[in-house]
Structure formats: C-alpha cells, structure tokens
Biopython code that builds the backbone (N, CA, C, O; Angstrom):
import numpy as np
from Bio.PDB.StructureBuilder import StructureBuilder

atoms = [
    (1, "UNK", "N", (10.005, 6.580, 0.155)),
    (1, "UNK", "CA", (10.657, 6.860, 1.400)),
    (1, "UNK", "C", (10.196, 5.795, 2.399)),
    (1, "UNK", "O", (9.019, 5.859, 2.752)),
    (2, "UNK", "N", (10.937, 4.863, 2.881)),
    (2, "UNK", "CA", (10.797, 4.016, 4.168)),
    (2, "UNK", "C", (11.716, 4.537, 5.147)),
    (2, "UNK", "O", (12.836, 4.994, 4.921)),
    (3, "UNK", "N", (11.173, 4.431, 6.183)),
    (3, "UNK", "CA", (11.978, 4.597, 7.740)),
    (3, "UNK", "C", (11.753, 2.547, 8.150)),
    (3, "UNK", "O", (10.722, 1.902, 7.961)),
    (4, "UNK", "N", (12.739, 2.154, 8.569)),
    (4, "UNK", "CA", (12.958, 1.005, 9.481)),
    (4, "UNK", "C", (13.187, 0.874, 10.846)),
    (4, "UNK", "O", (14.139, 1.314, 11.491)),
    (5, "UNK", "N", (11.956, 0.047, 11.338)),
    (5, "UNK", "CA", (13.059, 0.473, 12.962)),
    (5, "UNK", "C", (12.875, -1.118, 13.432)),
    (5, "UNK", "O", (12.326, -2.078, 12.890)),
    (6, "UNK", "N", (13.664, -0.934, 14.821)),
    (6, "UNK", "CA", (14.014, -2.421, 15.194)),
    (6, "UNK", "C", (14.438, -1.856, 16.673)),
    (6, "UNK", "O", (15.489, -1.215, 16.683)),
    (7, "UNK", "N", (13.884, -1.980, 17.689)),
    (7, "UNK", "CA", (14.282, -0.818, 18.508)),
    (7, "UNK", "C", (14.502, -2.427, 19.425)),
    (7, "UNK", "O", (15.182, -2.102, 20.399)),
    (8, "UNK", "N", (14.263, -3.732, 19.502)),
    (8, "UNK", "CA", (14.960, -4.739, 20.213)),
    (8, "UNK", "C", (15.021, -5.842, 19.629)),
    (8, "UNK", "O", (14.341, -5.952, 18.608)),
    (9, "UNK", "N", (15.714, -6.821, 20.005)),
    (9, "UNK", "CA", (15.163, -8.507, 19.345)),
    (9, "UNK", "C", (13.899, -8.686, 19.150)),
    (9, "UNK", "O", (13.595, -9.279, 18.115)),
    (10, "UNK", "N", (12.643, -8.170, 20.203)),
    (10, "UNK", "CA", (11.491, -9.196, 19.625)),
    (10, "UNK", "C", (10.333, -8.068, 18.662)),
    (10, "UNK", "O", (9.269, -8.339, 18.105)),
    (11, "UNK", "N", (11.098, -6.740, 18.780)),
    (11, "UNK", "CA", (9.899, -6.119, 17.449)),
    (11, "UNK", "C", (11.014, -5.389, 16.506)),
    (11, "UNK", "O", (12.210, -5.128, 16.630)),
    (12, "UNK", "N", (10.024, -5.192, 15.505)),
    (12, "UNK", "CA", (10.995, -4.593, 14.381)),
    (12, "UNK", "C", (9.970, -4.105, 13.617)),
    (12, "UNK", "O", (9.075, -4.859, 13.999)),
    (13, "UNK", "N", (9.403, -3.304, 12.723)),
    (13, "UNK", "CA", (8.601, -2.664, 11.869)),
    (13, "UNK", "C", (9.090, -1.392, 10.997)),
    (13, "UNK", "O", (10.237, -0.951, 10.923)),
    (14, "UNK", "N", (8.221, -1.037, 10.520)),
    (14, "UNK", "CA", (8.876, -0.054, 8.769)),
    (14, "UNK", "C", (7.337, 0.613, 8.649)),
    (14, "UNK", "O", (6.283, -0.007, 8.790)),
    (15, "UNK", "N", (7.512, 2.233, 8.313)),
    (15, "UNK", "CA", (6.637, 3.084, 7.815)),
    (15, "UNK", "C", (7.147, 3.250, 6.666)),
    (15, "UNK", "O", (8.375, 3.234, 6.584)),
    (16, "UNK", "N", (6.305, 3.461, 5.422)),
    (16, "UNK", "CA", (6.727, 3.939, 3.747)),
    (16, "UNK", "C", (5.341, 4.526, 3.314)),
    (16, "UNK", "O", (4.148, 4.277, 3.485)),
    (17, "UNK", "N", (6.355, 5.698, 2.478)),
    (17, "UNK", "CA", (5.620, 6.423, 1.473)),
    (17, "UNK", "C", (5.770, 6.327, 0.277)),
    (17, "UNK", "O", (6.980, 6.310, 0.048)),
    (18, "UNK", "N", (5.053, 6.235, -0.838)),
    (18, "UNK", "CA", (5.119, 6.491, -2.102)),
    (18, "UNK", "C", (4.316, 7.137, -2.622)),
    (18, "UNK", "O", (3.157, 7.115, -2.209)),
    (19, "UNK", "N", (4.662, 7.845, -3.602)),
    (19, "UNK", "CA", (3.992, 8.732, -4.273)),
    (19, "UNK", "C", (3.649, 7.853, -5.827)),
    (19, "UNK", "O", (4.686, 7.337, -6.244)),
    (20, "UNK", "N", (2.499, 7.607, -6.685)),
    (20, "UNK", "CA", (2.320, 6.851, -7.382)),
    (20, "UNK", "C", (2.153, 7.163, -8.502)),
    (20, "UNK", "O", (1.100, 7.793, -8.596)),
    (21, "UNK", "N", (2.843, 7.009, -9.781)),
    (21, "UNK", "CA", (2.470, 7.615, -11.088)),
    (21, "UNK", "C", (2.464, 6.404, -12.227)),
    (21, "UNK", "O", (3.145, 5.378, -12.229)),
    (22, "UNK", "N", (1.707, 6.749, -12.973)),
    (22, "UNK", "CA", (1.129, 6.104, -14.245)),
    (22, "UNK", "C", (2.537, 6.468, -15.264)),
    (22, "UNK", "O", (2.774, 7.602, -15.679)),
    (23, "UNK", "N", (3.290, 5.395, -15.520)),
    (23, "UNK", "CA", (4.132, 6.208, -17.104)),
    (23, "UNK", "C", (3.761, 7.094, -17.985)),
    (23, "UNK", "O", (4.285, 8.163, -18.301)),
    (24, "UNK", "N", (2.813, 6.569, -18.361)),
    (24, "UNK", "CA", (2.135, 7.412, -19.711)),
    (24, "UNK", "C", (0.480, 7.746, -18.936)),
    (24, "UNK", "O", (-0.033, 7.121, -18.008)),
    (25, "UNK", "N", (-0.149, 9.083, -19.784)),
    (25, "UNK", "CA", (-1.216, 8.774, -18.894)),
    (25, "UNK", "C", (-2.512, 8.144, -19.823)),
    (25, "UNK", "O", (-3.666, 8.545, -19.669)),
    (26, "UNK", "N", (-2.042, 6.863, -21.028)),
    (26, "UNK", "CA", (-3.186, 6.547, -21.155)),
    (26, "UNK", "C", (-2.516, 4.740, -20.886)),
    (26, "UNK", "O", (-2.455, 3.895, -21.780)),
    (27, "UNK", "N", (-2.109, 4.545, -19.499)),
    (27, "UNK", "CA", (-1.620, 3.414, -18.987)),
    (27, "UNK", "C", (-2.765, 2.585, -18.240)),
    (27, "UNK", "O", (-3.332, 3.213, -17.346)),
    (28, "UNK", "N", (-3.112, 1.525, -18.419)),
    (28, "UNK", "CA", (-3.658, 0.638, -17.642)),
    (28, "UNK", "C", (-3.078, 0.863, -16.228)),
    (28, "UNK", "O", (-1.876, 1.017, -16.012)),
    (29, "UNK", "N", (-4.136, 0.869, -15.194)),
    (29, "UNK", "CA", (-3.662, 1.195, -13.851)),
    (29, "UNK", "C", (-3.674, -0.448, -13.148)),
    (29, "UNK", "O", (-4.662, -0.969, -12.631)),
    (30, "UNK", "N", (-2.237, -1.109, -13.297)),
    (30, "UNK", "CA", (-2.039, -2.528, -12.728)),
    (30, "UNK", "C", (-3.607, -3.614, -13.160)),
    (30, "UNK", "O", (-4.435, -3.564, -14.070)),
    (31, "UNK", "N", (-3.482, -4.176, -12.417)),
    (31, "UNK", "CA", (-5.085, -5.181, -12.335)),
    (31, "UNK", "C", (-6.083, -4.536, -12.252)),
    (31, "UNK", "O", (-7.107, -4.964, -12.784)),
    (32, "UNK", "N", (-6.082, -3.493, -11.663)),
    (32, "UNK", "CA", (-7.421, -2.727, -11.392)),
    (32, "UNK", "C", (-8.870, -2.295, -12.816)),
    (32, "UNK", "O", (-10.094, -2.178, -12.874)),
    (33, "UNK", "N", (-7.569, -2.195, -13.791)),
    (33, "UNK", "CA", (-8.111, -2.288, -15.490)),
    (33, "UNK", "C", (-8.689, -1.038, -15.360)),
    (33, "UNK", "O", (-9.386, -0.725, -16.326)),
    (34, "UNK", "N", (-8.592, 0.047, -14.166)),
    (34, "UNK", "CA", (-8.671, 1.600, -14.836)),
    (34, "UNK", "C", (-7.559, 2.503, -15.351)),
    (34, "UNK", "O", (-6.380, 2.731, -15.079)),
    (35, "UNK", "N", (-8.602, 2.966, -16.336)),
    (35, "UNK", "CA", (-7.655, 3.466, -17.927)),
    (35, "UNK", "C", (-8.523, 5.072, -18.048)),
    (35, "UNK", "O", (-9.654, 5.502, -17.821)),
    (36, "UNK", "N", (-7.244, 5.578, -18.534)),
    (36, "UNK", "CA", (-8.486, 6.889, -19.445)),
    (36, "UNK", "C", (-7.842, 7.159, -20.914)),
    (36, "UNK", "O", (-7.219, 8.176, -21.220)),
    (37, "UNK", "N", (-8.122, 6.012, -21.795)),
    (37, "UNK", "CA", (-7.601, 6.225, -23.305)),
    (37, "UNK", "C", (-7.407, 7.840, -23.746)),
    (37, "UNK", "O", (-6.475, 8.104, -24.505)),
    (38, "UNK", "N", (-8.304, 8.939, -23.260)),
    (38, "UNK", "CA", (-8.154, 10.175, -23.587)),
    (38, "UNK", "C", (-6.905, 10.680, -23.007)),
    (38, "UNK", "O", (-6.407, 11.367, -23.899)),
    (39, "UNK", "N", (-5.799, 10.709, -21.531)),
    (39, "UNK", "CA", (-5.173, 11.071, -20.989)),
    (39, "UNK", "C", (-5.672, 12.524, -20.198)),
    (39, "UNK", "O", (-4.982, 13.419, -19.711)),
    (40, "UNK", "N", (-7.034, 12.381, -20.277)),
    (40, "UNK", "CA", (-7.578, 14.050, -19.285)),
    (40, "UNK", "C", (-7.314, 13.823, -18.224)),
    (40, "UNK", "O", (-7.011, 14.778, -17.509)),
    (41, "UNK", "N", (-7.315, 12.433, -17.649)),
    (41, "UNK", "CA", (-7.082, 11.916, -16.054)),
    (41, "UNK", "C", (-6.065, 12.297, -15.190)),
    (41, "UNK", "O", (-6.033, 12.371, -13.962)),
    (42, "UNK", "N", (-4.850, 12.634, -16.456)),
    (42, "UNK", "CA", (-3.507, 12.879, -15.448)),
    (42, "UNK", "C", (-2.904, 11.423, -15.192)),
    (42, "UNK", "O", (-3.420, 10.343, -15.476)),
    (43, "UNK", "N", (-1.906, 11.628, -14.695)),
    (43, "UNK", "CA", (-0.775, 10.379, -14.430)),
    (43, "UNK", "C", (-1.053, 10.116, -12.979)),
    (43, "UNK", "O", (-1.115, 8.916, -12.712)),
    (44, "UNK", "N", (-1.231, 10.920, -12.005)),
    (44, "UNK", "CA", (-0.819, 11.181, -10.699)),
    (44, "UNK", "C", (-1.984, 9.850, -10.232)),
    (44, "UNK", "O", (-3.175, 9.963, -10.522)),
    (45, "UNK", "N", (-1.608, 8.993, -9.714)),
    (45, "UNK", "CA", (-2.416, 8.045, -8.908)),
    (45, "UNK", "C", (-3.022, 7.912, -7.544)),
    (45, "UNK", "O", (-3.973, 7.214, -7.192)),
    (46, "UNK", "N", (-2.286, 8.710, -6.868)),
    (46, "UNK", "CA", (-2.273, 8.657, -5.978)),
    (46, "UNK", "C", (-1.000, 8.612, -4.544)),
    (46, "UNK", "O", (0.171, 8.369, -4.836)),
    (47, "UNK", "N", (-1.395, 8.869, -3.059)),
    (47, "UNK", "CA", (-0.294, 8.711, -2.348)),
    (47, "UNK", "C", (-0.332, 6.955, -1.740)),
    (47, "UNK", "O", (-1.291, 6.216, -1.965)),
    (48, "UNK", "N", (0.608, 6.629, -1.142)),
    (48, "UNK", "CA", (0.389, 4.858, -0.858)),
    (48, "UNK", "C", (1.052, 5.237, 0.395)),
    (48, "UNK", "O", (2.057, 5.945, 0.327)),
    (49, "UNK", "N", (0.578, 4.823, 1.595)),
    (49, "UNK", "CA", (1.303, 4.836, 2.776)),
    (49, "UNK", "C", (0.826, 3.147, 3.391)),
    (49, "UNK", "O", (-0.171, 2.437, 3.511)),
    (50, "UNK", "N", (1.828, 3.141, 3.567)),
    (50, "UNK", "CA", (1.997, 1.038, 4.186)),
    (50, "UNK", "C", (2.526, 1.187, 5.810)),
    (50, "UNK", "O", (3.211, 2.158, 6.131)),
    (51, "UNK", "N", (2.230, 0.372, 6.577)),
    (51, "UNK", "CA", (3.551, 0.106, 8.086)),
    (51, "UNK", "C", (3.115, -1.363, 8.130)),
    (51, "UNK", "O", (2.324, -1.982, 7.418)),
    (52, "UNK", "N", (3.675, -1.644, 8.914)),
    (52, "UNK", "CA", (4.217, -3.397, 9.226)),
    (52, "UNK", "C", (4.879, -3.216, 11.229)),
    (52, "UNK", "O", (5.750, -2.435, 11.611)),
    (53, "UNK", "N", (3.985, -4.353, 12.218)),
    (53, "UNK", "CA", (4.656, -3.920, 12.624)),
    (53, "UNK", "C", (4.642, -5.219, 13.136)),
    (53, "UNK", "O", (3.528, -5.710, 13.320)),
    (54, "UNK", "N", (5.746, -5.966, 13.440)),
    (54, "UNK", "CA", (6.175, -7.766, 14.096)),
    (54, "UNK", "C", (6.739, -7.826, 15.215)),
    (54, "UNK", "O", (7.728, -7.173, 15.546)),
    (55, "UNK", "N", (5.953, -8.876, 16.096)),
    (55, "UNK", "CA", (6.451, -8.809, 17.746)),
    (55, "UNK", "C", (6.672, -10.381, 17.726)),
    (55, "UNK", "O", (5.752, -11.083, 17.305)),
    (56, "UNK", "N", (7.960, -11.014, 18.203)),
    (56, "UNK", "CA", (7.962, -12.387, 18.413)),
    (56, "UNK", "C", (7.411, -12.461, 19.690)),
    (56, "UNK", "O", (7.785, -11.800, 20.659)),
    (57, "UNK", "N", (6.516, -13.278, 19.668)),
    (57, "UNK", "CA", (5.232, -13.945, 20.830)),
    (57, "UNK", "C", (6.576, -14.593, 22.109)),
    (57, "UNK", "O", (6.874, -14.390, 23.286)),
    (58, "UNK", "N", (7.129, -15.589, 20.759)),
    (58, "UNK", "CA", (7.551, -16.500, 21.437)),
    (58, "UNK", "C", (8.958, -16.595, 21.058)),
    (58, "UNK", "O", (9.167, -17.421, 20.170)),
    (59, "UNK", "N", (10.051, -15.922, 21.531)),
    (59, "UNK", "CA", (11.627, -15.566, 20.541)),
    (59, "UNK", "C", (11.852, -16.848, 19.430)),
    (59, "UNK", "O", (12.193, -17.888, 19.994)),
    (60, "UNK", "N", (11.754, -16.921, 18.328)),
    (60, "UNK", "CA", (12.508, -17.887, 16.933)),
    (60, "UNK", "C", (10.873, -19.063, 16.710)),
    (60, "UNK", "O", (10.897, -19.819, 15.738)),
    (61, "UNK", "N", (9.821, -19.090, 17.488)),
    (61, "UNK", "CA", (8.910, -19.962, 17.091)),
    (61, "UNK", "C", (7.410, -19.182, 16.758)),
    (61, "UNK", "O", (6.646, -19.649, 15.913)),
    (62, "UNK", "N", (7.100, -17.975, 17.505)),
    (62, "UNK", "CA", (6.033, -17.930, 17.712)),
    (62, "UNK", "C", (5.822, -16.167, 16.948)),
    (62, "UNK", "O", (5.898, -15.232, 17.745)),
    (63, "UNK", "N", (5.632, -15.920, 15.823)),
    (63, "UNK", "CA", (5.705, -14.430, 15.663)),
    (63, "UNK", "C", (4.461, -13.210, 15.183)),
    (63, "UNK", "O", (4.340, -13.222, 13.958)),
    (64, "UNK", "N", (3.684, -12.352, 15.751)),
    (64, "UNK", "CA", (2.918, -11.684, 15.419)),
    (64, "UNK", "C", (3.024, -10.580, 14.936)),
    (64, "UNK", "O", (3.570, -9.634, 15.504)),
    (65, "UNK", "N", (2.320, -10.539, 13.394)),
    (65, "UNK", "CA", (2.819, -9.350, 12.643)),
    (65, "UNK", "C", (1.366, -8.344, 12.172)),
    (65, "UNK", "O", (0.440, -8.952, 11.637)),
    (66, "UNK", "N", (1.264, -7.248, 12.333)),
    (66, "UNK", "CA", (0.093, -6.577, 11.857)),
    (66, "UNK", "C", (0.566, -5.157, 10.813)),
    (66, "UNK", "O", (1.504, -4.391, 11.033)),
    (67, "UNK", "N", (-0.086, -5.127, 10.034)),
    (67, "UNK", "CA", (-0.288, -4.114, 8.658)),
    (67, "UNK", "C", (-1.645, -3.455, 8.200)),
    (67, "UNK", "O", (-2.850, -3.690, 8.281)),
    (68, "UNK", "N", (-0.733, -2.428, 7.633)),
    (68, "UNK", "CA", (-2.181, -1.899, 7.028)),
    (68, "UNK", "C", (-1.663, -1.184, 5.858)),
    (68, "UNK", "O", (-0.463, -0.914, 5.804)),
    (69, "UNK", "N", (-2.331, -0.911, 5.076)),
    (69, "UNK", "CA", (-1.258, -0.078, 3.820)),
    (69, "UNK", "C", (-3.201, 1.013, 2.975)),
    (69, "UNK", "O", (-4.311, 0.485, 3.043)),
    (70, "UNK", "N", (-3.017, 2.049, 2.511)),
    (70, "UNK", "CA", (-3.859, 2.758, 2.052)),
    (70, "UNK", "C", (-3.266, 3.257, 0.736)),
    (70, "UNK", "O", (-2.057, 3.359, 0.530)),
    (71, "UNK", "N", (-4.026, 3.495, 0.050)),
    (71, "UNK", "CA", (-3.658, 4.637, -1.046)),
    (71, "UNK", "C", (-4.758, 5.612, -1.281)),
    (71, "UNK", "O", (-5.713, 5.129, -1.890)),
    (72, "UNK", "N", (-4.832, 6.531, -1.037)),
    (72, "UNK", "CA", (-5.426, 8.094, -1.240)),
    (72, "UNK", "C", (-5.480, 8.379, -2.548)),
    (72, "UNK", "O", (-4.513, 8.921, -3.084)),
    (73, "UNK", "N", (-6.546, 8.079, -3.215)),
    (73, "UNK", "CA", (-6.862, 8.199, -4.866)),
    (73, "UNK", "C", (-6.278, 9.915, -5.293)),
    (73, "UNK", "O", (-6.776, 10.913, -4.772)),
    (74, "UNK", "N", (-5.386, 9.957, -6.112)),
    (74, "UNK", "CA", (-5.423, 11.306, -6.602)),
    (74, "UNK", "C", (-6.113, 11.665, -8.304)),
    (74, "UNK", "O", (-7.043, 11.188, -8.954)),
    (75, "UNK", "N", (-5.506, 12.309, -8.449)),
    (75, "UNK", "CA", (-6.390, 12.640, -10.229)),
    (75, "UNK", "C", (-6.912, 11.541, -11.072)),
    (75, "UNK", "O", (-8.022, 11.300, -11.546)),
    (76, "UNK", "N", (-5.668, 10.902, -11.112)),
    (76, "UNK", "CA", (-6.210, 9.487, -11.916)),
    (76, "UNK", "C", (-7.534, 8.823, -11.537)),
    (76, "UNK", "O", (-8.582, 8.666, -12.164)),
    (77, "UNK", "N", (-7.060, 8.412, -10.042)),
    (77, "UNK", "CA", (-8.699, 7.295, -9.718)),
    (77, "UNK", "C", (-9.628, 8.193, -9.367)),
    (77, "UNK", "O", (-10.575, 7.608, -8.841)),
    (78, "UNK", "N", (-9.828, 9.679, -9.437)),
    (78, "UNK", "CA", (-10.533, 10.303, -9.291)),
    (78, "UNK", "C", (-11.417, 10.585, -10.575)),
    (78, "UNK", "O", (-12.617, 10.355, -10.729)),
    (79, "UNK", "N", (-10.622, 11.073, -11.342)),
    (79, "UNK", "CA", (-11.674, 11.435, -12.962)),
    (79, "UNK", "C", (-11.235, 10.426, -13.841)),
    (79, "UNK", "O", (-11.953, 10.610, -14.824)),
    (80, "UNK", "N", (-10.452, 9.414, -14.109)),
    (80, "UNK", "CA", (-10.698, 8.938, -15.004)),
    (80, "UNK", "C", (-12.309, 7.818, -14.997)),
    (80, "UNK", "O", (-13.069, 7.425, -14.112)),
    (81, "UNK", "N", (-12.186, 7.554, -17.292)),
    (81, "UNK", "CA", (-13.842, 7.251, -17.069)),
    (81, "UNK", "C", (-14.453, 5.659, -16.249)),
    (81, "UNK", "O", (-15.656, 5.408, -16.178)),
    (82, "UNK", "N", (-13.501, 4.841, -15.763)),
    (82, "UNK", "CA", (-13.577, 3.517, -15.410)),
    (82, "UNK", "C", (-13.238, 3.598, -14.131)),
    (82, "UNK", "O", (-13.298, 2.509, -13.559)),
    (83, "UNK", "N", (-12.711, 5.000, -13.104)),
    (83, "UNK", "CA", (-12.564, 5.061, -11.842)),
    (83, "UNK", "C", (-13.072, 4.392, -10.715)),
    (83, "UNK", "O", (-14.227, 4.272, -11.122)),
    (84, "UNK", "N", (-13.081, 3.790, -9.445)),
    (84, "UNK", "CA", (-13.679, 3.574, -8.659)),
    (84, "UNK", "C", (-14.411, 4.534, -8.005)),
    (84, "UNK", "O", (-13.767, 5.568, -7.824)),
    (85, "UNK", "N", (-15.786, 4.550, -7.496)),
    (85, "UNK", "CA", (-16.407, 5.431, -6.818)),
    (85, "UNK", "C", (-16.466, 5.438, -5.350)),
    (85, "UNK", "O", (-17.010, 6.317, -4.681)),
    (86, "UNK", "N", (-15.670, 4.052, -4.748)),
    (86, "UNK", "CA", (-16.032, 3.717, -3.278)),
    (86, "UNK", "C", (-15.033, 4.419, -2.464)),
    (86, "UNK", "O", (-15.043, 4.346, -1.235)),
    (87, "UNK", "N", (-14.005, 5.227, -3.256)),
    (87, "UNK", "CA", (-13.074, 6.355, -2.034)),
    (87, "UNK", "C", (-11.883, 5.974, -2.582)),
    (87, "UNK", "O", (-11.620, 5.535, -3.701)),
    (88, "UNK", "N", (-10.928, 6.296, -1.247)),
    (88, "UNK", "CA", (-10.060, 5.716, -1.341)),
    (88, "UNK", "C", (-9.623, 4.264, -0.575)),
    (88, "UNK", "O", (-10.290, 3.926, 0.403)),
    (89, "UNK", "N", (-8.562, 3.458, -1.002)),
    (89, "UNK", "CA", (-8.377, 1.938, -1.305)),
    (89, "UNK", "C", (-7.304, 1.980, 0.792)),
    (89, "UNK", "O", (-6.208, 2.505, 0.986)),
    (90, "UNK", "N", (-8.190, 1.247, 1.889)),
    (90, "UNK", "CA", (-7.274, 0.743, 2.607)),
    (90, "UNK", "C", (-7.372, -0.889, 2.803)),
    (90, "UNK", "O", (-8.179, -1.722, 2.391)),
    (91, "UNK", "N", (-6.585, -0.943, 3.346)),
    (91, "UNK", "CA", (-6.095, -2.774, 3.705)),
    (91, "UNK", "C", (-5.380, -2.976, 5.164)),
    (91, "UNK", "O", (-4.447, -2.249, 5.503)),
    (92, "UNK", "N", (-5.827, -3.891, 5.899)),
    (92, "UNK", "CA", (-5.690, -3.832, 7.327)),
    (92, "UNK", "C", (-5.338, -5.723, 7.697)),
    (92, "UNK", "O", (-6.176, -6.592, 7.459)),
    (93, "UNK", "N", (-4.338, -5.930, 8.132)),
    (93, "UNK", "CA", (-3.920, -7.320, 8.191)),
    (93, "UNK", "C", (-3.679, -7.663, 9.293)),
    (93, "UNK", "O", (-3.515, -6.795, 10.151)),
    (94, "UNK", "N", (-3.562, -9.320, 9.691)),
    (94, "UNK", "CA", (-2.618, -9.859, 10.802)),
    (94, "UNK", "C", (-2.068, -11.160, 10.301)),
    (94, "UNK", "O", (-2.247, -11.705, 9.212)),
    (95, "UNK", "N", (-1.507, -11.459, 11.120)),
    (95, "UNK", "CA", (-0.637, -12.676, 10.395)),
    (95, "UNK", "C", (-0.004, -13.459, 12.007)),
    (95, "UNK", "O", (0.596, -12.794, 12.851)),
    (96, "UNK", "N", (-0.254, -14.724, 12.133)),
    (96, "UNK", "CA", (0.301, -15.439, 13.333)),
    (96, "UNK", "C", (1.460, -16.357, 12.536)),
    (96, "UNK", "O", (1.110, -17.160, 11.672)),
    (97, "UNK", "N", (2.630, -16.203, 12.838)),
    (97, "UNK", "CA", (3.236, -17.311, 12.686)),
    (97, "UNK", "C", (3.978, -18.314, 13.025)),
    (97, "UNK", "O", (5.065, -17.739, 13.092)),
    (98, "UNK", "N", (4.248, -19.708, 13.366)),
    (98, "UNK", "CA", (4.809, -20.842, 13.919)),
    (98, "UNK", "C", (5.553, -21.151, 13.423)),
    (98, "UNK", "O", (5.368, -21.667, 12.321)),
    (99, "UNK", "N", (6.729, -21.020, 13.919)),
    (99, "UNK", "CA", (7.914, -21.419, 13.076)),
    (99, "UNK", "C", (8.598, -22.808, 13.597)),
    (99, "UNK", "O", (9.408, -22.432, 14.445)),
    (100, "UNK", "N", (8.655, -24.038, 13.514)),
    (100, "UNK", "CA", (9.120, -25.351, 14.090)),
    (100, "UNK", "C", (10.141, -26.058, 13.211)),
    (100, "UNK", "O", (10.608, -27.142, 13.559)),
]
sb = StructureBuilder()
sb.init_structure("model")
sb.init_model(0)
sb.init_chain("A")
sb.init_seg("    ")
for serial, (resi, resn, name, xyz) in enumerate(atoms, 1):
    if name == "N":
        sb.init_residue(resn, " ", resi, " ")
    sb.init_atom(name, np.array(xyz, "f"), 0.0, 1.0, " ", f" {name:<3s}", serial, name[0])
structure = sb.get_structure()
C-alpha cells in the first residue's frame, strides 16, 4: 500500500507499507543470508514502512530529499537460528541534489 502526495510544484513525497513474506519458509532471507533450513521460523518477515519526502531548494536546479524506511522483525528474524539480535532494521537518509 503507497499513498502519493504532491500537494505543490516544489514538494512531493509517498508513505508505503508492506507486509513481508518469505516464499517458502526454508528461503534465504535476500543478502542478509538468514535462513531456518528447519521452517519452525515461519515465513512472516516482517512489516516495512518507507516515506520519502523532496522539496526543490531551488525550482529545476537545486533539490532536497529526506527518507527513512524500517522494518519491524516479525517471526522469521525473530526465531530463526541465524537471526539478528540487534532489533529491528531502520534507515534514515538525505540526499542534496544539483541539477545543471
């Protein structure tokens, strides 16, 4: 589920949800290389919530964009045996850009 908004010319940004599942549940979880060969772990990965939000500084040259995106470990990164122990996974960004 994404919502988009754009409420003038110089901002525009997007909230999204996903809900995250493993195909099978004895699937390699992307790069991360956690697995539970047994399948006790469950499929369920977790929830992923992202936003984005971009303000032109300067209209067509100058543009500032900030993000953050989380995922909320569910069954999977919780019990399986190669899990992470440090929580759950956020990410927090900025980005300047010059466009000439």
């Amino acid at each position: 589920m994404k919502l988009d908004v754009k409420p003038n010319a110089r901002w525009d940004g997007f909230v999204e949800y996903k809900a995250v599942w493993l195909a099978q549940g004895k699937d390699v979880m992307d790069r991360s290389g956690v697995v539970d060969p047994s399948s006790r772990a469950g499929r369920f990965v977790g929830h992923q919530v992202q936003l984005r939000g971009r303000y032109w500084v300067i209209p067509r040259a100058l543009r500032l964009e900030v993000g953050s995106a989380a995922l909320f470990h569910g069954g999977f990164l919780k019990e399986a045996p190669n899990a992470p122990d440090f929580g759950d996974t956020r990410y927090v960004y900025t980005d300047l850009t010059w466009t000439f």
